[in-house]
N, C-alpha and C positions, 0 to 999 in steps of 0.2 A: 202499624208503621213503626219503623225505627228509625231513632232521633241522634243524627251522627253530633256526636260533643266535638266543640271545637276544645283544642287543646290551649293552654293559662299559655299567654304570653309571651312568660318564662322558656316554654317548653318549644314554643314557636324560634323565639332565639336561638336556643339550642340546637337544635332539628336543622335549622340556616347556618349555621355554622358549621356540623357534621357534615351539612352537602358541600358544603361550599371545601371546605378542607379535602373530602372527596374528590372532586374535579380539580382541586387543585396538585394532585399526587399524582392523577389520573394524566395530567400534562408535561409531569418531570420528565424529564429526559432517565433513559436506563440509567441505573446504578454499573452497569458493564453491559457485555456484550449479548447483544441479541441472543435468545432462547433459540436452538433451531432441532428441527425434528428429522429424523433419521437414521442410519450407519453410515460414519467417515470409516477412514484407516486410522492407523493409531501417526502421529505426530512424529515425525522422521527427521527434526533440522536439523541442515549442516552446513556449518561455516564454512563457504568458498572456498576461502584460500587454502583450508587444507585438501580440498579434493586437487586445485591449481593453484600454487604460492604467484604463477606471473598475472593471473588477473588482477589487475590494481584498483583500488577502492576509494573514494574519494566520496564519504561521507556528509554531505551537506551537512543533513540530520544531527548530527555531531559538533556542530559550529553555530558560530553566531550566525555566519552568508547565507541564509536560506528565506525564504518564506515570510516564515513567523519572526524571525530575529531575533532566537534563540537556541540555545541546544535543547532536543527533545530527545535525545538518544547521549545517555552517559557514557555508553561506546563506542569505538567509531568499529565497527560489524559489522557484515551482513551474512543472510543464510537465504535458505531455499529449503523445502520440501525436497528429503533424498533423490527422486528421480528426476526434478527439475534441475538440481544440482546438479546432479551426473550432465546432463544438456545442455546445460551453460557449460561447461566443464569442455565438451566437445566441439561447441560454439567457438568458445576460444582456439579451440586448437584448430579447428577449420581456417579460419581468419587468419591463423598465421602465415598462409603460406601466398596469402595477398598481400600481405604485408602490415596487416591491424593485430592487435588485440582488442580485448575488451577492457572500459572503466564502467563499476557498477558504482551506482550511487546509492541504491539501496535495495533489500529484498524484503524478507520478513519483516513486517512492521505489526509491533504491537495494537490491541485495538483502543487502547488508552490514548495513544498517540493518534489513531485516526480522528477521534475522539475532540481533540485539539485543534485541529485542522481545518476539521467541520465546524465549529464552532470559532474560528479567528479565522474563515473567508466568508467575506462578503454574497451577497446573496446571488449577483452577476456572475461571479466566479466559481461558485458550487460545482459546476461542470469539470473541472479541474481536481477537484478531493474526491471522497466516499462517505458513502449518509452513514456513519455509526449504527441508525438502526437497521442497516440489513449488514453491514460488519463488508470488509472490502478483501479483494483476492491478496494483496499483500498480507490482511488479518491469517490468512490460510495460509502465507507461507508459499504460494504459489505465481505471486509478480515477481516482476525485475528492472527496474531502473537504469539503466544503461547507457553508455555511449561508446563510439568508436576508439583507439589507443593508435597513433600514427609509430610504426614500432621503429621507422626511421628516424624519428625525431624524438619520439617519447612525449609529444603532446595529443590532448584531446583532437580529432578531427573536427574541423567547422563542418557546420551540421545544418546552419543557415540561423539558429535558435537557439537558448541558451535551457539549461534545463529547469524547469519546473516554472517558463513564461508565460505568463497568462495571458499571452495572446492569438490569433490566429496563424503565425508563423510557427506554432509547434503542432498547427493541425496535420495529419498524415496526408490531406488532400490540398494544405498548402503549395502553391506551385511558383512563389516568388522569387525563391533561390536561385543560383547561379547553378550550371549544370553541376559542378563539382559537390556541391552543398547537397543535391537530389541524389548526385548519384550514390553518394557518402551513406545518405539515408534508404534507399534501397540493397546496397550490399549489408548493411546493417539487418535490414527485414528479409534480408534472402536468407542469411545465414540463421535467422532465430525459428522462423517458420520451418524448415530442413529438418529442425531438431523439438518440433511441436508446440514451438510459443507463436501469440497475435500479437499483432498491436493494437493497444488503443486509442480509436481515431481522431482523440482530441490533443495526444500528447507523442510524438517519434521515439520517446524515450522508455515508453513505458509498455511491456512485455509479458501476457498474462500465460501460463502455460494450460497445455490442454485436459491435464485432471484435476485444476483447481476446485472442483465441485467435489472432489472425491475427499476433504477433508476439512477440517473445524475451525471454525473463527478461534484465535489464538491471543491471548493476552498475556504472554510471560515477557519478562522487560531481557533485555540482552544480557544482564547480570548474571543472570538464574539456568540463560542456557550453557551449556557444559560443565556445569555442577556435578558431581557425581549425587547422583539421586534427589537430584531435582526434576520434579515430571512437566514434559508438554501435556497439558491439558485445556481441551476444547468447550466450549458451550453450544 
């Protein structure tokens, strides 16, 4: 028979502590963005305005007026994934001839910034952000935050909601509006759909395009894009 030794005390301490330290690492949150397995395309971003100088942009992310009630974006920029760009690009031009443009509020968003989001909303309100650990289609480069442009007036269209409310008046199957507010929000969804974006049904503002799978959770900060030889690079 063999005579299992208990181990000295000491060693007992020891051993509780290595697990404990274990499981404790084991619960951190990623140091960045989720690992993911596959082939993307290689990272194609490009800033709006220069595909169309008339889309106008109107930054939240840039300001103190947002959310968080701070700036998380040192630029006021946004981009797209090249063929979602070119799409938006045409979106706009569509719209012109109803009499809208388009204001984007935001595209690309780094995943440090989702990051943030995720972690200063509430747990009611989650439904609203993206979980960091699966990285969100803005990460890719492939959303778009938007609203209507009244090209008569040069204000945003009333839409019934204001953007990024955390309430049920920015659901898509919201129906509380005034017809003008609904119908505001379906030529909006007419013209994005035409050109291969959805929306998603918690928010009228927010437009994911249809190959956002086809490319890599992104964490380069607005700084670093148009750098000469500075690279988008994915995880």
């Amino acid at each position: 028979m063999f005579r299992v030794r208990r181990p000295a005390s000491s060693t007992v301490v020891l051993l509780l502590t290595l697990a404990a330290a274990g499981l404790a690492r084991a619960a951190e949150p990623s140091a960045g963005p989720p690992r993911e397995e596959g082939t993307f395309l290689a990272p194609d971003l490009v800033e709006l305005v220069t595909l169309d100088p008339t889309i106008r942009l109107d930054v939240h992310y840039a300001r103190k007026d947002n959310f968080v009630g701070r700036p998380v974006y040192k630029e006021a920029r946004a981009f797209l994934q090249r063929p979602a760009a070119e799409a938006l690009a045409r979106v706009n031009k569509a719209l012109k001839a109803k009499g809208y443009g388009l204001v984007v509020f935001d595209g690309y968003r780094p995943w440090a910034v989702t990051k943030v989001f995720w972690d200063l909303t509430p747990d009611d309100k989650k439904v609203f952000v993206a979980d960091p650990a699966h990285g969100s289609r803005h990460n890719r480069g492939c959303a778009v935050d938007l609203t209507l442009l009244d090209l008569a007036t040069g204000k945003e269209v009333d839409m019934g909601g204001a953007y990024d409310e955390a309430s049920p008046r920015s659901y898509v199957t919201w129906e509380g509006g005034t017809k003008a507010q609904l119908a505001a929000r379906d030529v909006l969804r007419s013209a994005m759909e035409r050109e291969g974006f959805f929306v998603y049904p918690w928010e009228w503002w927010h437009f994911d395009f249809k190959e956002w799978r086809s490319y890599p959770i992104l964490d380069v900060p607005f700084e670093k894009l148009g750098v000469p030889g500075a690279e988008q690079k994915g995880r």
